[in-house]
Residue frames as qw, qx, qy, qz and C-alpha x, y, z in Angstrom:
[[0.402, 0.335, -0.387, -0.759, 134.72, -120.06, 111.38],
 [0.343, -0.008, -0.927, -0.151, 134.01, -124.17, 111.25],
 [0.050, 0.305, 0.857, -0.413, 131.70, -123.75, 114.03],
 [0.201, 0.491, 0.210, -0.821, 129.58, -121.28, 112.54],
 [0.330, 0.238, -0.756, -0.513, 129.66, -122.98, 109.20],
 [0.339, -0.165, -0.923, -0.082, 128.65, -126.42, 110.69],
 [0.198, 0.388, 0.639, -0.634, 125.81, -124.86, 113.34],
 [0.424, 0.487, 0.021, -0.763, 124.01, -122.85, 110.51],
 [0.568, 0.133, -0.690, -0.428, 124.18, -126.08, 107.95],
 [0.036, 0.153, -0.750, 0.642, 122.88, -127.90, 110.76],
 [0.395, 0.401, 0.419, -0.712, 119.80, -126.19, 111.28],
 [0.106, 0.284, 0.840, 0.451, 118.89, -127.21, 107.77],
 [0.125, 0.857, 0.409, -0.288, 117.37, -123.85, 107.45],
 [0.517, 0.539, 0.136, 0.651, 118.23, -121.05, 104.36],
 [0.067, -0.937, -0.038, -0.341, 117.98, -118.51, 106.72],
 [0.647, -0.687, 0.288, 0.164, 120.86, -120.07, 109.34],
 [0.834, -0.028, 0.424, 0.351, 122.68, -120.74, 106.54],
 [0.426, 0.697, 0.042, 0.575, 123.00, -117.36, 105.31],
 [0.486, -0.837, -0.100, -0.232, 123.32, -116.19, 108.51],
 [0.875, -0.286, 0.244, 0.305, 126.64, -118.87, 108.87],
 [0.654, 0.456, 0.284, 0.532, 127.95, -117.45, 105.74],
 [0.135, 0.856, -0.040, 0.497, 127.73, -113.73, 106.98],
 [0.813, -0.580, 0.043, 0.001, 129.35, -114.88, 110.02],
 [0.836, -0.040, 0.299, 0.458, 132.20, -116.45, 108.54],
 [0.639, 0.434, 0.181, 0.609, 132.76, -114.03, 106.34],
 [0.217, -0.889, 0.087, -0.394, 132.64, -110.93, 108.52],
 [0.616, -0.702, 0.344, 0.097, 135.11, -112.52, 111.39],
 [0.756, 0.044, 0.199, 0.622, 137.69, -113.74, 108.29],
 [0.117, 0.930, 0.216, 0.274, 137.29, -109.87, 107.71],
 [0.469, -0.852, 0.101, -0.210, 138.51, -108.81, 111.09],
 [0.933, -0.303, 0.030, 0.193, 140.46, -111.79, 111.98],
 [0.757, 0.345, -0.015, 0.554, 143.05, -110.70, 109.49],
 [0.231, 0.656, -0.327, 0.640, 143.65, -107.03, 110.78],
 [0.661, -0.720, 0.178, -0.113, 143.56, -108.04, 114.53],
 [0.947, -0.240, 0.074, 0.198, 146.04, -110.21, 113.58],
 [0.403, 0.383, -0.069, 0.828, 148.59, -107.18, 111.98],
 [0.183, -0.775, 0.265, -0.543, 147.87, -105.76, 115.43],
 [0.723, -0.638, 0.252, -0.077, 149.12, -107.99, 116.98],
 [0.780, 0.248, 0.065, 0.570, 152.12, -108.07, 114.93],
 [0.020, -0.806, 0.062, -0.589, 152.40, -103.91, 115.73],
 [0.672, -0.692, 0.084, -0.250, 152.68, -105.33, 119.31],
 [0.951, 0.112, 0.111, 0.266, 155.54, -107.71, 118.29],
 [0.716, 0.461, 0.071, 0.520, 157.07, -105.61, 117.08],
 [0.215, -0.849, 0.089, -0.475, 156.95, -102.75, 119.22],
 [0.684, -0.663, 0.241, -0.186, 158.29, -105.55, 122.05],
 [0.215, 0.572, -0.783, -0.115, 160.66, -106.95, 119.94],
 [0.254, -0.090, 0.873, -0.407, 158.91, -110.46, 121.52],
 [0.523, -0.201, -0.513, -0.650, 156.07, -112.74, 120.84],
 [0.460, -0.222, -0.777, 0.369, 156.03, -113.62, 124.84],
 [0.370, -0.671, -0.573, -0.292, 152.99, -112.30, 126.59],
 [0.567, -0.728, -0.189, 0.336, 154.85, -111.55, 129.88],
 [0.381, -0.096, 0.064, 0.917, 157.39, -109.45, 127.82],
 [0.077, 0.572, 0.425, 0.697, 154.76, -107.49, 126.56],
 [0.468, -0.794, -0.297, -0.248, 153.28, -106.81, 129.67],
 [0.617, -0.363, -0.063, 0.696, 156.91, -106.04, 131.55],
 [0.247, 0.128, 0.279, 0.919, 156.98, -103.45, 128.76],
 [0.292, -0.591, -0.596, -0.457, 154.17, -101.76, 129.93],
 [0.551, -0.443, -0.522, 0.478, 155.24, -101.43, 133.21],
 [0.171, -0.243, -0.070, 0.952, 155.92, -97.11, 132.88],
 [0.275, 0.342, -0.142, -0.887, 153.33, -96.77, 129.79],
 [0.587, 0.431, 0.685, 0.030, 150.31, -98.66, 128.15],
 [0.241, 0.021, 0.563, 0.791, 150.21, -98.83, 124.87],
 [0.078, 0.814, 0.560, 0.135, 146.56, -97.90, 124.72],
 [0.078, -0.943, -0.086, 0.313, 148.07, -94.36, 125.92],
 [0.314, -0.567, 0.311, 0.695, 150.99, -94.76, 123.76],
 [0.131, -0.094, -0.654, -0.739, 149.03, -95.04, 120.38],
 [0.421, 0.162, 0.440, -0.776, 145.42, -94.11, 121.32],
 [0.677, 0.387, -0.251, -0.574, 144.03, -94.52, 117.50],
 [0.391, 0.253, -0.873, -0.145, 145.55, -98.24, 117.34],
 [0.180, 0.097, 0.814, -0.544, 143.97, -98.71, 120.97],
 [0.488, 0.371, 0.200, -0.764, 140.33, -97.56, 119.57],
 [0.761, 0.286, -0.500, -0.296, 140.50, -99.72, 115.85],
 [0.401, -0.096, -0.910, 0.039, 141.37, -103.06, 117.88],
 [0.324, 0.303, 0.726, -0.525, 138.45, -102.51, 120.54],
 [0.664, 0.369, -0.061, -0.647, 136.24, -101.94, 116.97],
 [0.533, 0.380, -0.724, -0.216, 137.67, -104.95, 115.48],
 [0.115, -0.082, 0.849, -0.510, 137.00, -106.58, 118.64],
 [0.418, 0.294, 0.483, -0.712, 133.66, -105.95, 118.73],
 [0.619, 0.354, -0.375, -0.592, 132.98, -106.98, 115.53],
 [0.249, 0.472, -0.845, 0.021, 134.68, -109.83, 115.81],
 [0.085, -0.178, 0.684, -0.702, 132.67, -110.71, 118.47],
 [0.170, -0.259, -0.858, -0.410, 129.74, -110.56, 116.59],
 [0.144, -0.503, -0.742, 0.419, 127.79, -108.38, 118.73],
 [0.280, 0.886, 0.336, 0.157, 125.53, -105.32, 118.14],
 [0.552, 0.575, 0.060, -0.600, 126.01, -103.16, 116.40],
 [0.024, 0.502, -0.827, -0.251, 128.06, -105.84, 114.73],
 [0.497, -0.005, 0.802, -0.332, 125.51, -108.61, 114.82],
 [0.697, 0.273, -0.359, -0.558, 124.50, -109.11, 111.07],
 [0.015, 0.036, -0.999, -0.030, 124.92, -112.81, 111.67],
 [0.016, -0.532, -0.827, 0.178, 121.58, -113.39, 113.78],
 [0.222, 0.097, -0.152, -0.958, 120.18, -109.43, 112.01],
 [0.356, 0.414, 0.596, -0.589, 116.10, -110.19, 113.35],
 [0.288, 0.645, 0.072, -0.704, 114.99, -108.14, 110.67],
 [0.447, 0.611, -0.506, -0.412, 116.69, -109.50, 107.60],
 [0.638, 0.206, -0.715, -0.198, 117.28, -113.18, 108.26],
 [0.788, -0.484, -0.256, -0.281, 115.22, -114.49, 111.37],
 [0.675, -0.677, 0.277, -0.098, 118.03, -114.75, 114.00],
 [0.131, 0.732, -0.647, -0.170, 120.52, -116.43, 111.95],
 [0.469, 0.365, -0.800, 0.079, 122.53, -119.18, 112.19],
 [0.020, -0.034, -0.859, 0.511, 120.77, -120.26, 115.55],
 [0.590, -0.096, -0.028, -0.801, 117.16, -119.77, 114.44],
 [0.763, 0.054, -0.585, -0.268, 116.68, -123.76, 114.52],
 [0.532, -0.121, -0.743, 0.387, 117.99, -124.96, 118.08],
 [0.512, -0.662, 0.064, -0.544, 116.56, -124.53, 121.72],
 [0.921, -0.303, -0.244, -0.001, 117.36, -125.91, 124.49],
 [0.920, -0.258, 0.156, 0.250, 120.67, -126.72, 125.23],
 [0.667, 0.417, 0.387, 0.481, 122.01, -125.93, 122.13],
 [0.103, 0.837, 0.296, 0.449, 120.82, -122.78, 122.04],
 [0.708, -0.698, -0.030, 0.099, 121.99, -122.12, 125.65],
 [0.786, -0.311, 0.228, 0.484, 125.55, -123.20, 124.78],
 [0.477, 0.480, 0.179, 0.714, 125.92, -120.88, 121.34],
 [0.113, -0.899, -0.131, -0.402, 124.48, -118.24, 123.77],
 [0.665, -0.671, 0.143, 0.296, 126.98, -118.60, 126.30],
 [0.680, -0.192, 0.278, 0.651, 129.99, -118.71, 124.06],
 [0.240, 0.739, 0.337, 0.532, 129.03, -115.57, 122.68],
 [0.364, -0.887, 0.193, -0.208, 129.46, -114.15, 126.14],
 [0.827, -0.434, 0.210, 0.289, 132.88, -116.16, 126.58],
 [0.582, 0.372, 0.152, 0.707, 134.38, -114.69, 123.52],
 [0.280, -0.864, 0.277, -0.314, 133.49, -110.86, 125.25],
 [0.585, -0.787, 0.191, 0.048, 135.56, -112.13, 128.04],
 [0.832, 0.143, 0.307, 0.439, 138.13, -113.87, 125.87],
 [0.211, 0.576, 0.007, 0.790, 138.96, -110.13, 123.69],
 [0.005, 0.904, -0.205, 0.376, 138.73, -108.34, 126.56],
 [0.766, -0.564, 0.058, 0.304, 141.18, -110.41, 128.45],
 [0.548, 0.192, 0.306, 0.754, 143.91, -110.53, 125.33],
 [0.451, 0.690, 0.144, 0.547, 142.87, -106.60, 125.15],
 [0.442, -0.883, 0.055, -0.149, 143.61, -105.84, 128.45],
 [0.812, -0.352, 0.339, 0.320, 147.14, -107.92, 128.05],
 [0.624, 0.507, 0.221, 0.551, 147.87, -106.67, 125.12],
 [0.199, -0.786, 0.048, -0.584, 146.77, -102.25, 126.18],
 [0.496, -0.798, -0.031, -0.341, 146.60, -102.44, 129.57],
 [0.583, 0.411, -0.677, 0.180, 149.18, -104.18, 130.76],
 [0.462, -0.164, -0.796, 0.355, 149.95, -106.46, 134.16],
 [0.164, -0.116, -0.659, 0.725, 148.23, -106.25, 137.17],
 [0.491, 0.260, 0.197, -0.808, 144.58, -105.78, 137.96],
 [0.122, 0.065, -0.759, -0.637, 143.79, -107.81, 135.06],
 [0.032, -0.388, -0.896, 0.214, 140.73, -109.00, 136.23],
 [0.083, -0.616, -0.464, 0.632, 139.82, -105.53, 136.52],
 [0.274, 0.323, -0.588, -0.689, 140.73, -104.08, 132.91],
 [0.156, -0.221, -0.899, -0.345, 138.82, -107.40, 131.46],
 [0.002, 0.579, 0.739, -0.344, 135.88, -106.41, 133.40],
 [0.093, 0.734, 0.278, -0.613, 135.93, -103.16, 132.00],
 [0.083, 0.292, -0.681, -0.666, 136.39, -103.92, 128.38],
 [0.051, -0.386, -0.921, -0.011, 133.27, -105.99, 128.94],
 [0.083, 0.689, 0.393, -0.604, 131.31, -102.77, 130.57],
 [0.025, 0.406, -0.360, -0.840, 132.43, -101.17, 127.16],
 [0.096, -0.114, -0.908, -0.392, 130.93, -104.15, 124.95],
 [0.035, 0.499, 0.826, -0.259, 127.94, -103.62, 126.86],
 [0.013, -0.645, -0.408, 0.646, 127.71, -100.02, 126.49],
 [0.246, 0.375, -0.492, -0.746, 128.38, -99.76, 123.13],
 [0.059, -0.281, -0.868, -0.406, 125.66, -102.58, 122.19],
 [0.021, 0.716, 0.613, -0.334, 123.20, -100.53, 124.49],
 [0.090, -0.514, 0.077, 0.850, 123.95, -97.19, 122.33],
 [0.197, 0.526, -0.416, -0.715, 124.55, -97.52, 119.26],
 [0.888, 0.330, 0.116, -0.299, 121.74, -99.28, 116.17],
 [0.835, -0.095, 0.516, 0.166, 122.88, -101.92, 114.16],
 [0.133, -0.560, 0.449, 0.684, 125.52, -101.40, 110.86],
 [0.869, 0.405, -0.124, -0.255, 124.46, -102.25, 107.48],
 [0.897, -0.078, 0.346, 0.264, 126.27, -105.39, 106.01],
 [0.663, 0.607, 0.065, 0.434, 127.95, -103.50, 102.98],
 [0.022, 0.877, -0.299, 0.375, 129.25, -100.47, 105.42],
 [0.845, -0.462, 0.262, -0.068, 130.63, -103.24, 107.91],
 [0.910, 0.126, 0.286, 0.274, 132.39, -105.09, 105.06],
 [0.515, 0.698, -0.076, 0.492, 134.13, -101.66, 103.59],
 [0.321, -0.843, 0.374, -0.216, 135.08, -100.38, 106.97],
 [0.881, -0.335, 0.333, 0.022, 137.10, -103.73, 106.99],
 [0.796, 0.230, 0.293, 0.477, 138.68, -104.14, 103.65],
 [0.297, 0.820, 0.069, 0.485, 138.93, -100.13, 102.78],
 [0.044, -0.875, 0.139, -0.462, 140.03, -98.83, 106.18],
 [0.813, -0.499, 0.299, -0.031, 140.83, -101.32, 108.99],
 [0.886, -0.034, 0.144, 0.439, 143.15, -103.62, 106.74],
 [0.340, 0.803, -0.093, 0.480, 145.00, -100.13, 105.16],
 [0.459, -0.806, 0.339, -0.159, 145.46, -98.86, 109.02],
 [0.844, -0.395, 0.337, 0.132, 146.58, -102.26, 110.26],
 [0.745, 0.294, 0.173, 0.574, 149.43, -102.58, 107.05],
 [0.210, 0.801, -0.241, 0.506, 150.51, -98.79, 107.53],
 [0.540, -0.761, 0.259, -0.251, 150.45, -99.27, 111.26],
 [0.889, -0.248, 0.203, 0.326, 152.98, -102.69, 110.66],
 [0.528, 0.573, -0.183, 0.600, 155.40, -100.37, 108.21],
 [0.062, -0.854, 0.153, -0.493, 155.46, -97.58, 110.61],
 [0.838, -0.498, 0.209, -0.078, 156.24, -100.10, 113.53],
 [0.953, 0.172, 0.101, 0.229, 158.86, -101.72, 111.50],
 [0.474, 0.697, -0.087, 0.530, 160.40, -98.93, 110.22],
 [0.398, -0.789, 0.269, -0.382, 160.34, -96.34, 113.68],
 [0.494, -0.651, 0.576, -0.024, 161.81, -99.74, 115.66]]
């Protein structure tokens, strides 16, 4: 969230600097229910060690043992991510590229890259999280094909239907989905 803050005041531009602001405030959106799914995972493994999670995994992924949890953290992902259809940061149309309208070069180079290092970053942690051990390389590669194929489908969300799927339905799920975990184990 600090990097996105300090690139878009940076550019000493109003348009990266609303652009920094819908950033920030769309991944503290998300951030919070990814992070009560990965308490649902905790809790399901009794563990907050990575390699227990993935021992436990070893008969059944969890992506097959709770599809609908598997499906809201790859959306929350993807938002998260900031990519399309998720991409109101740098939204063309409405506020010139965003938060990166002001740099080339280099600069520009490096936010574009770490935009493609966070894809690989969520889909490693969702392929360790779902998919468990082995292959891993291979899950992460194909949680990436997904990110692709769902920014080549589907048009970009509005900002207001982005921000209620987050606070009206995502954080509800994720806080039933940590009772029901709690309670069941």
């Amino acid at each position: 969230a600090y990097g996105f803050l300090l690139t878009s005041w940076g550019a000493n531009s109003k348009y990266a600097l609303l652009g920094g602001h819908r950033a920030v405030s769309q991944i503290i959106s998300y951030e919070v229910c990814l992070v009560l799914f990965v308490l649902v995972m905790v809790y399901c493994t009794n563990s907050f060690s990575m390699e227990t999670m993935e021992m436990m995994q070893k008969k059944l992924w969890f992506m097959m043992f709770s599809p609908p949890l598997f499906l809201a953290w790859l959306l929350l992902a993807m938002a998260e991510s900031n990519r399309t259809p998720f991409d109101l940061a740098e939204g063309e149309s409405e506020i010139v590229s965003g938060f990166n309208i002001e740099y080339g070069g280099g600069l520009f180079a490096f936010i574009f890259i770490s935009e493609y290092g966070m894809i690989m970053f969520i889909s490693f942690i969702t392929s360790l999280l779902f998919m468990g051990s082995g292959l891993t390389l291979l899950k992460t590669f194909s949680v990436c094909v997904i990110f692709v194929w769902v920014r080549c489908s589907f048009p970009r969300v509005r900002y207001d239907h982005l921000m209620m799927l987050s606070w009206k339905f995502a954080l509800p799920y994720s806080l039933s989905m940590i009772c029901l975990s709690s309670c069941v184990l």
